[in-house]
FINUSE-386437 format. One record per residue: residue in one letter; x, y, z of N, C-alpha, C in turn. Coordinates in steps of 0.2 Angstrom, whole numbers, plus 2048, in hexadecimal, padded with zeros to 3 digits. Example, Ala and Ser with C-alpha at 12.3 -4.5 7.8 and 13.67 -1.06 7.14 Angstrom:
BEGIN
A8427E482783E7EA8278427F0827;S8407F58238447FB824840800827;
***
This chain:
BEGIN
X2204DB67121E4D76762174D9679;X2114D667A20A4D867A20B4D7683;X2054D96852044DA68D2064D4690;X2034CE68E2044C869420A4C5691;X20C4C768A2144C568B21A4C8692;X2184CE69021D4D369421B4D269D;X2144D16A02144CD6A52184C86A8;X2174C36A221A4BB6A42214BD6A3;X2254C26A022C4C36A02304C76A4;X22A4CA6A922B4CF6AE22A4C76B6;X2264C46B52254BE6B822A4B86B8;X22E4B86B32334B46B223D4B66B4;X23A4BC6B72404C06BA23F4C06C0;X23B4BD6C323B4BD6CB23B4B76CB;X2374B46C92394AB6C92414A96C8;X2454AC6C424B4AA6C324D4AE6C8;X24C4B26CF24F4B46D12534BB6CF;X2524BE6CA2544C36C72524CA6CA;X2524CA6D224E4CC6D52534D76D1;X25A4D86D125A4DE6CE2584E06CA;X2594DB6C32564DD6BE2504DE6BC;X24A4DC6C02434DC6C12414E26C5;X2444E46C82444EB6CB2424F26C5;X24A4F06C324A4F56BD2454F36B7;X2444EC6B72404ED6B12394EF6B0;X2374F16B82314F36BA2304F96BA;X2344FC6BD2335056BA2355066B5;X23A5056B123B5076AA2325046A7;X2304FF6A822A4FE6A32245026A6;X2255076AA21F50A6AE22050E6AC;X2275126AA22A5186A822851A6A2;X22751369D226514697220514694;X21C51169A21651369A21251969B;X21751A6A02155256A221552969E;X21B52769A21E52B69521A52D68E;X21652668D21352768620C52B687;X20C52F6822055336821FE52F683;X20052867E1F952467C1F6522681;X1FA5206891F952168F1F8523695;X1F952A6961F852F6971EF52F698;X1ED53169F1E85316A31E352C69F;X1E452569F1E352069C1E351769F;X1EA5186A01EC5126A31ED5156AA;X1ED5116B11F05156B71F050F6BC;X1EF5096BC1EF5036BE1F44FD6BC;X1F34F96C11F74F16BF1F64EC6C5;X1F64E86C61F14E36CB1F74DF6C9;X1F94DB6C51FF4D76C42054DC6C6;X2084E36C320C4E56C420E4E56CA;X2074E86D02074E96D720B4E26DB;X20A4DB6D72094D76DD2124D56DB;X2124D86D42194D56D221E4DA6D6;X21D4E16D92214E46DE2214E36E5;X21B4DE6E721A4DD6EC21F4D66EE;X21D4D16EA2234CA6E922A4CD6E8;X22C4D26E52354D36E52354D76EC;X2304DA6EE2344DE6F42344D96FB;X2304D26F92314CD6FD2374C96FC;X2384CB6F72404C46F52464CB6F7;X2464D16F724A4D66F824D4D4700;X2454D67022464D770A2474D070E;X2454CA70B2474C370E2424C2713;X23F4BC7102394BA7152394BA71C;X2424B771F2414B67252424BE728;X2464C27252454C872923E4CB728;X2394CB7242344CD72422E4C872A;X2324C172822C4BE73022E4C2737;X2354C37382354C57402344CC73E;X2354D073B2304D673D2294D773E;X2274D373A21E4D173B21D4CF744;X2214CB74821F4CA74D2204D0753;X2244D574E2254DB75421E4DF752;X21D4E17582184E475C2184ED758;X2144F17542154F57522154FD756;X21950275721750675B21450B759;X21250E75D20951475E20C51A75C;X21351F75B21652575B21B524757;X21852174F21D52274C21A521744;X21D52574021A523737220526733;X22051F72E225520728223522723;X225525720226527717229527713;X22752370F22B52170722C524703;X22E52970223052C6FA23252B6F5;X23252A6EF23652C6EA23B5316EA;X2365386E923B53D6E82395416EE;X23B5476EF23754E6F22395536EE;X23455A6EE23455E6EB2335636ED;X23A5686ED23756E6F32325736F0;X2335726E922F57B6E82275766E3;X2285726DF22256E6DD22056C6DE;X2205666E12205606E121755E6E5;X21455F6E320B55D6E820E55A6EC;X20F5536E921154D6EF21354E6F6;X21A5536F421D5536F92185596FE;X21555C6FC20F5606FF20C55C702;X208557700203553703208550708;X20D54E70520E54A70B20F54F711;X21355571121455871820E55A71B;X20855971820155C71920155671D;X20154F71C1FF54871E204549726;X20954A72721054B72D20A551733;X20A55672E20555B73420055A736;X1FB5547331F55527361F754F73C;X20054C73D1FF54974420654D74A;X20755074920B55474D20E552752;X20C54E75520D54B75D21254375B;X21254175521853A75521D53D751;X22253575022753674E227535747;X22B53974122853873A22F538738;X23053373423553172F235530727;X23653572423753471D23D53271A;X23D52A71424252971224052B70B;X24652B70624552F7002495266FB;X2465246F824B51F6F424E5236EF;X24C5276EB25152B6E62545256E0;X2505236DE24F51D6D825551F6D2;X2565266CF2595286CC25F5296CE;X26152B6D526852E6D72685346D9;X2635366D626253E6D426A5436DC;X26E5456D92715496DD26F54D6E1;X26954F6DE2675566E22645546E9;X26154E6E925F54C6EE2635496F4;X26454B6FA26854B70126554D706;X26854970B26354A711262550712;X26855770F26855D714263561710;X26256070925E564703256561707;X25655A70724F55A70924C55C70F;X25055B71524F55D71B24956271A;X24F56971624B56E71524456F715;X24156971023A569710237569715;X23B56971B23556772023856B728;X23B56E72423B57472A23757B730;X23257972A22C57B72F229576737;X22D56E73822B56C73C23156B740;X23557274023A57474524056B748;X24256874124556174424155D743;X23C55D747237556746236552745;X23655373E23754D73823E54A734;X24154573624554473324653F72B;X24B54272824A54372225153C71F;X25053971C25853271A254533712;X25C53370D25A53570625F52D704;X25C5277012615227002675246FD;X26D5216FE2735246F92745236F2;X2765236EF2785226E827C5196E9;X2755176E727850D6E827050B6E1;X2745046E126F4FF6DD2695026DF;X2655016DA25E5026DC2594FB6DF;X25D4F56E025A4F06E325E4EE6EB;X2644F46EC2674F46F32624F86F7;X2604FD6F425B5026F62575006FD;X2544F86FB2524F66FE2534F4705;X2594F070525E4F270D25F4F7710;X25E4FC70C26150470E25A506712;X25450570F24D50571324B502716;X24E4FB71724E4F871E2524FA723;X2574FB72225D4FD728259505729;X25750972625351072C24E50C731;X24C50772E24550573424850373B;X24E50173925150073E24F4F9743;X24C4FA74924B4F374B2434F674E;X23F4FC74A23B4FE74C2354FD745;X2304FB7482284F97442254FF745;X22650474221E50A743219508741;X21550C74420C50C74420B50C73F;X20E51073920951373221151372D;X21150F72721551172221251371D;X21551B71A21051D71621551C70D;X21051B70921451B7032125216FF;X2185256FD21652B6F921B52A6F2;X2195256F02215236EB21D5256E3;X2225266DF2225296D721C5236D4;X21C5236CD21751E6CB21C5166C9;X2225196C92285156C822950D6CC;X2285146D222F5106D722C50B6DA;X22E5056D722D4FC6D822F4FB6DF;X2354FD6E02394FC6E82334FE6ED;X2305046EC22C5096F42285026F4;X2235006ED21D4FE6EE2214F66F1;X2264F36EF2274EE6F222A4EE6FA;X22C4F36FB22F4F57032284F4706;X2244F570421D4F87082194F270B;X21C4ED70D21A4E67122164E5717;X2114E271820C4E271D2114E0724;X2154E072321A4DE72821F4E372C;X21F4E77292244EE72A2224F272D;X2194F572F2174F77332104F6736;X20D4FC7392074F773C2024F8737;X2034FB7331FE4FD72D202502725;X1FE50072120350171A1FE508717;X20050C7151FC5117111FD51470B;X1F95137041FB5147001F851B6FD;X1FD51F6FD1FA5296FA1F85276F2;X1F65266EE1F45266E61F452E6E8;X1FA5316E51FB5366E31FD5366DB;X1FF5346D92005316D11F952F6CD;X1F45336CF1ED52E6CE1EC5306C5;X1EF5316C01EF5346BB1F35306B4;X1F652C6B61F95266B31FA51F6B7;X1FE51A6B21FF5166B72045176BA;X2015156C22065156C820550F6CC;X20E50B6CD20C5086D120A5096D9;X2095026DD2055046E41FE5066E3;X1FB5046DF1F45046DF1EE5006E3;X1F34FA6E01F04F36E31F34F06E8;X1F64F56EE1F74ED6F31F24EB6F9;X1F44E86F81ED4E46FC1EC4E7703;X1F14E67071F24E970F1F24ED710;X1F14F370C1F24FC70C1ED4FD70D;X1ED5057121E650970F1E950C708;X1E550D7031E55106FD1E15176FE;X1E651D6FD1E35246FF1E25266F9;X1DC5296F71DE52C6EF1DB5346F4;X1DE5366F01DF5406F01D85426ED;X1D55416E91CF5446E31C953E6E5;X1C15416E41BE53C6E31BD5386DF;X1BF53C6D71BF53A6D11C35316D1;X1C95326D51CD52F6D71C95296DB;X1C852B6DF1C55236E41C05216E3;X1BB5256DF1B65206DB1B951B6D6;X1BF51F6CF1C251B6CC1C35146D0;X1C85146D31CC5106D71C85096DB;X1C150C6DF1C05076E11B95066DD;X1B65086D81B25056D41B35036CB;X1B85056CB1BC5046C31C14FE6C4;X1C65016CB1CB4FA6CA1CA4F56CF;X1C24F66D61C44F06D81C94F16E0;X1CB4F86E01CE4FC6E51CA4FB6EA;X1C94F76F01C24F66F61C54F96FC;X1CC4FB6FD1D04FB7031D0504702;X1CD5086FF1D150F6FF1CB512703;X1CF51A7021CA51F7071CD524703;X1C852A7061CD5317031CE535707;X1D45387041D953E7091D7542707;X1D35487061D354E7011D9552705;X1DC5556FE1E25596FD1E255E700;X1E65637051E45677091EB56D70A;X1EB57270A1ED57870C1EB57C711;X1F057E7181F058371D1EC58871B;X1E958B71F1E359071C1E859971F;X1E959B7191EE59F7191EA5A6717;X1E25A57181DF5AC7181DD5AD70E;X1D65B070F1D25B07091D15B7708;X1D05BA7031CC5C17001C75C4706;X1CB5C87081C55CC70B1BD5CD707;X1B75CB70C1B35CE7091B15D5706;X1B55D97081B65E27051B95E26FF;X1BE5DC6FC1C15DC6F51BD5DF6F1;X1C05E26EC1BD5E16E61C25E06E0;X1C05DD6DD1BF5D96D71C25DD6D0;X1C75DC6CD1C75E16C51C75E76C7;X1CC5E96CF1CE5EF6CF1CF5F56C9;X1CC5F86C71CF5FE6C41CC5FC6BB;X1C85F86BC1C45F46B71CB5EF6B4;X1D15EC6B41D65E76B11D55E16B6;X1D45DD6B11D25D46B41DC5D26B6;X1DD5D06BC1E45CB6BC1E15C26BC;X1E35C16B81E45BA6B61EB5B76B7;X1EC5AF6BC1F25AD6BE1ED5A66BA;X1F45A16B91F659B6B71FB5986BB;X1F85946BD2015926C42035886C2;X2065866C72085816C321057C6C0;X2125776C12195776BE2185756B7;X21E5746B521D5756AE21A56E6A7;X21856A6AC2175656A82105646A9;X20D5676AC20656B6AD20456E6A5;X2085726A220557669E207573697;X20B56E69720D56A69020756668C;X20956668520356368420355C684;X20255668520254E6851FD54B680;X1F854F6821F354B67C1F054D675;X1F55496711F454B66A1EB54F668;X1E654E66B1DF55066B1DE55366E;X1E35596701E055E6741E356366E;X1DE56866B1DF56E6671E2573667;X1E157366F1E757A6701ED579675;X1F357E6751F557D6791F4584682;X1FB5826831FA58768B1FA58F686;X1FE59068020059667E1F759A67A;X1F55936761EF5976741EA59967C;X1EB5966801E45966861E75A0689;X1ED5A16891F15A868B1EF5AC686;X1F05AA6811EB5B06791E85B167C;X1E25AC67B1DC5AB67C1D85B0683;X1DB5B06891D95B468D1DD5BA68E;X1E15BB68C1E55C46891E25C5685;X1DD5C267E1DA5C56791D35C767D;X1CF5C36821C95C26841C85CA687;X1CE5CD68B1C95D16911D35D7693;X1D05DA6921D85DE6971DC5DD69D;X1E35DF69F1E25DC6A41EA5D86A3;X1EC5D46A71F35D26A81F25CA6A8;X1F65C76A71F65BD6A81FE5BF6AB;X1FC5BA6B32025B86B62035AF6B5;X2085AC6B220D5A76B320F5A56BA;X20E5A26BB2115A06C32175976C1;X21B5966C121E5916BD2235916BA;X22658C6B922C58C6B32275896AD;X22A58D6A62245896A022B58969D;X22B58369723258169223358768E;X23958768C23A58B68723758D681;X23458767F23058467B22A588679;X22758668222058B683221592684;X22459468522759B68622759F67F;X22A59C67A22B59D67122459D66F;X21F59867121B59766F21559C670;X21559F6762115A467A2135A9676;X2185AC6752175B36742185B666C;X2185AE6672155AE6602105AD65E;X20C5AA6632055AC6632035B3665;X2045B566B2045BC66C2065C0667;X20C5C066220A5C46602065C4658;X2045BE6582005BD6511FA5C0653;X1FA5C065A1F45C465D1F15CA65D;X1F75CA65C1F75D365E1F75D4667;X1F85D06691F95D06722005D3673;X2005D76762075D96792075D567F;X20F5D367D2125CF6832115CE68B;X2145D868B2145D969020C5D9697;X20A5D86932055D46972035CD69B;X20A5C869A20A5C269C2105C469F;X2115C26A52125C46AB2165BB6B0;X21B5BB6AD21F5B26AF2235B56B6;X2215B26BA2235B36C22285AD6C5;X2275A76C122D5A16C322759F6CA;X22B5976CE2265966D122859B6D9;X22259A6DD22259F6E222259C6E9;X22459D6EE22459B6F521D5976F9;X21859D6F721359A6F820D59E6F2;X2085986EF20259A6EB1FF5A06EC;X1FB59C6F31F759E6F71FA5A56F8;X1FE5A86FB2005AE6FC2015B26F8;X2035AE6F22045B36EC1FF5B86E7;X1F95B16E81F35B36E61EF5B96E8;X1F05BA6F01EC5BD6F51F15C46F3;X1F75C36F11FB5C96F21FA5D06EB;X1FB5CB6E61F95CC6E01F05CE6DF;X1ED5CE6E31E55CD6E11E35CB6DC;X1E55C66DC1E25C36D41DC5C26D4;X1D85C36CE1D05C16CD1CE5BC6CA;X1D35B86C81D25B16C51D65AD6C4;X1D75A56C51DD5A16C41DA59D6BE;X1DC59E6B81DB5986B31E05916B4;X1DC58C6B61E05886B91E55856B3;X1EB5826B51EE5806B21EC57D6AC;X1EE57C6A51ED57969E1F357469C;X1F05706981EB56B6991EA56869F;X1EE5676A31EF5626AB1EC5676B0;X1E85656B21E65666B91EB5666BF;X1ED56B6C51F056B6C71EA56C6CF;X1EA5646D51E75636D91E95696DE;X1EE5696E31EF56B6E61F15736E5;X1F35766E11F157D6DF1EB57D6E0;X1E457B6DC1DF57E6DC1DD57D6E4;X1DF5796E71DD5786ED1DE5806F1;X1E75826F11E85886F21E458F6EF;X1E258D6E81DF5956E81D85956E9;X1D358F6EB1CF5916EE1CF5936F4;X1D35916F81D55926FE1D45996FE;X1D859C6FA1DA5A36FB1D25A76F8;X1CF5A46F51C85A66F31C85AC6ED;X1CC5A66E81CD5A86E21C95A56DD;X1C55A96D91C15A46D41C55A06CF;X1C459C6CC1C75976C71C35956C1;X1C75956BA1C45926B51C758B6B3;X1C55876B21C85806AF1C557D6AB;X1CC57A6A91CC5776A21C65706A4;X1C156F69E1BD56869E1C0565697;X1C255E69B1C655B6971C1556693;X1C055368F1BB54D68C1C154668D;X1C554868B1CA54068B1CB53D693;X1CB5416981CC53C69F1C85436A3;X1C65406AA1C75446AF1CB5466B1;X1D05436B11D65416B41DC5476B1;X1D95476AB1DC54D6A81DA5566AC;X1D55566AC1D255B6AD1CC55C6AE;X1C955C6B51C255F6B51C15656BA;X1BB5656BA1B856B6BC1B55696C4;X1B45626C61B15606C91B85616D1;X1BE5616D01C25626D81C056B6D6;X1BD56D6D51BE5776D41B85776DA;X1B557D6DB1B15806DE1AA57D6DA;X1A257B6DD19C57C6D919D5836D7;X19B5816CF1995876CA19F58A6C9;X1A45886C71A958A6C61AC58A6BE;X1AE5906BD1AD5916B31B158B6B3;X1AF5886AD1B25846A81B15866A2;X1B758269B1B75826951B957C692;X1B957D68C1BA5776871BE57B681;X1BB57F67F1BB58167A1BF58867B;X1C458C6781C75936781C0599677;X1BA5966731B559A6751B259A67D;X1B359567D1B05956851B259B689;X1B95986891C059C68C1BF5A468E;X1BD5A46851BE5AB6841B55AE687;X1B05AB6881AB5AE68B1AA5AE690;X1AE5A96961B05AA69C1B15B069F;X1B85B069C1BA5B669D1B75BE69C;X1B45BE6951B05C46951AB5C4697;X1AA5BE69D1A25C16A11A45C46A8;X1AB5C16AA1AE5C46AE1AC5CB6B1;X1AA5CC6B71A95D66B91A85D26C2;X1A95D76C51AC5D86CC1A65D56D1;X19F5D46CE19B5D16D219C5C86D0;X19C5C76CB19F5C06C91A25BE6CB;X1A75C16CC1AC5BD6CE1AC5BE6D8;X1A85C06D91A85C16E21A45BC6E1;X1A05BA6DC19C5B36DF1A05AF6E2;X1A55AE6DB1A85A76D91AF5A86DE;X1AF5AE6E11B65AC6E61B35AB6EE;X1AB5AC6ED1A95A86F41A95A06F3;X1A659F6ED1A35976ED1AC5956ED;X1B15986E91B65946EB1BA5936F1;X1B959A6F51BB5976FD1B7593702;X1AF5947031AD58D7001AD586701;X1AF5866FC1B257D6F81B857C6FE;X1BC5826FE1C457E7011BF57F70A;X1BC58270C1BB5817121B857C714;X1B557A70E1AE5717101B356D710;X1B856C70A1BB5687091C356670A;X1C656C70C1CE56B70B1D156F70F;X1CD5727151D157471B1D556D71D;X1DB5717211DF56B7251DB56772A;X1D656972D1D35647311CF55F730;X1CC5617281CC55A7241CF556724;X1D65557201DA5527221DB54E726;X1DE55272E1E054F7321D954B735;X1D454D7341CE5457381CF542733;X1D354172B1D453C7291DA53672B;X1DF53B72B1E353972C1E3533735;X1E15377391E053473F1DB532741;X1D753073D1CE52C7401CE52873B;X1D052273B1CD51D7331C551E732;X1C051F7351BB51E7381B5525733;X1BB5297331BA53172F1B952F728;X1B05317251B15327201B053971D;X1B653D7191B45457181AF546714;X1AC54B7121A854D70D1AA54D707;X1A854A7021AA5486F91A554E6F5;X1A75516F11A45536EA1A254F6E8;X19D5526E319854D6E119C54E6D9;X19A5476D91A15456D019A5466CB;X19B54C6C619654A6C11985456BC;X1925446B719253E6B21995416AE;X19F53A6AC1A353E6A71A25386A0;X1A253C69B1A053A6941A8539691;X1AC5346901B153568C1B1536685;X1B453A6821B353B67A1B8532677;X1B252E6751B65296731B952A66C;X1B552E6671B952D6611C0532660;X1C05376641C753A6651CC536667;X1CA53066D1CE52C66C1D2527669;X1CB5266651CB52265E1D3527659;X1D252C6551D65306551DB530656;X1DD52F65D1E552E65E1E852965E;
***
């Protein structure tokens, strides 16, 4: 079945009314979309998709209930959000989103969670958790284990007989339901987070939304590539939890610590045209310079076998990779640890991390990807911030590495996070439509077309 067949047979399930089965057959073909490597930081749109989530959550939720909410009057001290999932110890999203809740402290915030898969582990009292720093405040509804097209009544029954000011969508790239709940009727104003900005995700395209993307790389995409005229940007943002003394020094006792942080699908490899994996890039800097590599993560089994059979084809003693599992907080861990350098995660960039170890005013090397931006650039790190391509690179990074170098690169990267990703960024974003932040400037990106070719 070629693209416009599978459209018209995706079209042909709403017109018969099929309004469950069109549900499912939305995410499953987004899923399978996500799923494939060919597609991967590649595709990341749908304009037909969008408006077919937008027409079933109108047949879901019934015109006439959607006209009389349109006539109620929206109130000024209150904001929803849509989730998919939440995620206490990974999950960005769920970061951004609570990042998004403290830019306004003073209204009422509701998160509903639709849990598309069922998933047990999610409950109201597991997620709460996530937001216990705002002492109750936010109240937290996980949908029950029902149809995935009842869902829908279970998200109208929270609203209750109440129109909030701002509904926000923070939903998977999946869930057809969020983007179809998401009605210009529902509240006084729609918001769409492009947190998924790396594949196809639906909620790209609705019309009545602000569209927020997170990355520049991202909203130039978006409103010069797809045609996106309604976005803005949120840059990503983290509590400022205190930087590197200017007294630090650097490669105490002359041994470089190098950390890697990140979940575990971060360090997998997806693109058949990428040479190395995460285990050669840990050689590669254990062979370059002395000195210890901390893991901050869960890595697969897989990766794990795979690390320390290169190590020792290396002649690298193991004991020098250093697996922590994930941690409380980055930011803290890094400052605690004095690390002298984050190699940011391989192959997949990881946004909000790097956001935290500039913060902390850690310098960083990153990977330059040639197949996407999206994959990997250098351009969300600090100006002048090491990059590679190649394992030589890698490896002469590191050995230029010495304690004055790296005091540079730990200024220019705290920095970065002070121009761009303190929380009061944010919150004038969040609270002034009117606010435009300050953007990095995106350099020229060159795609390697025939690597493509290739795969």
């Amino acid at each position: 079945m070629n693209y416009q067949e599978k459209i018209q047979s995706l079209e042909d399930s709403l017109s018969q009314g099929e309004s469950a089965r069109l549900l499912y057959d939305l995410a499953n073909f987004v899923m399978g979309v996500w799923a494939d490597p060919r597609y991967i930081f590649r595709v990341f749109e749908s304009r037909p998709l969008d408006d077919l989530c937008l027409q079933l959550g109108r047949a879901l939720l019934g015109e006439d209930e959607l006209r009389s909410r349109g006539d109620r009057k929206a109130g000024a001290d209150s904001a929803f959000y849509v989730a998919s999932a939440l995620m206490h110890v990974t999950g960005g999203h769920t970061q951004a989103l609570r990042d998004v809740i403290r830019a306004r402290p003073g209204i009422r915030h509701v998160v509903l969670v639709t849990n598309p898969m069922n998933d047990p582990a999610l409950n109201d009292e597991e997620c709460a958790k996530i937001f216990e720093e705002f002492g109750g405040k936010v109240e937290v509804h996980v949908a029950p284990a029902i149809e995935y097209h009842a869902k829908a009544d279970w998200l109208l029954a929270q609203l209750g007989q109440e129109k909030p000011e701002r509904l926000y969508l923070f939903n998977h790239h999946y869930d057809a339901l969020a983007v179809g709940f998401a009605q210009p009727e529902l509240a006084g104003k729609v918001y769409f987070f492009h947190h998924g900005d790396h594949s196809l995700c639906l909620g790209v395209h609705i019309p009545h939304a602000v569209h927020v993307d997170c990355s520049e790389a991202s909203y130039e995409q978006c409103r010069h590539r797809f045609g996106v005229t309604n976005n803005t940007l949120w840059p990503l943002s983290a509590a400022d939890r205190g930087a590197l003394p200017d007294s630090h020094a650097f490669m105490k006792d002359g041994e470089l610590l190098t950390a890697s942080h990140g979940s575990g699908n971060k360090f997998e490899r997806l693109e058949p045209n990428i040479p190395y994996s995460y285990a050669d890039v840990v050689v590669a800097r254990l062979s370059a310079a002395n000195g210890r590599h901390f893991h901050l993560g869960v890595l697969s089994d897989s990766m794990q076998a795979e690390i320390l059979s290169k190590a020792a084809e290396a002649g690298v003693d193991p004991a020098r990779l250093v697996s922590f599992g994930h941690v409380p907080s980055l930011w803290d861990w890094l400052l605690a640890h004095k690390i002298d350098l984050c190699i940011n995660s391989f192959p997949t960039q990881g946004f909000k991390g790097m956001v935290e170890t500039m913060g902390a005013g850690i310098p960083m090397i990153v990977y330059r990807s040639r197949l996407s931006r999206f994959h990997s650039t250098p351009e969300f790190a600090y100006q002048g911030a090491f990059h590679w391509e190649t394992l030589d690179e890698l490896k002469a990074h590191i050995r230029a590495c010495n304690p004055a170098v790296l005091k540079r690169h730990g200024h220019r990267s705290r920095f970065c996070y002070t121009q761009y990703h303190r929380p009061e960024v944010l919150q004038m974003c969040v609270t002034d439509p009117g606010f435009e932040p300050p953007m990095k400037k995106l350099l020229p990106f060159h795609e390697d077309s025939l690597a493509r070719h290739f795969e």
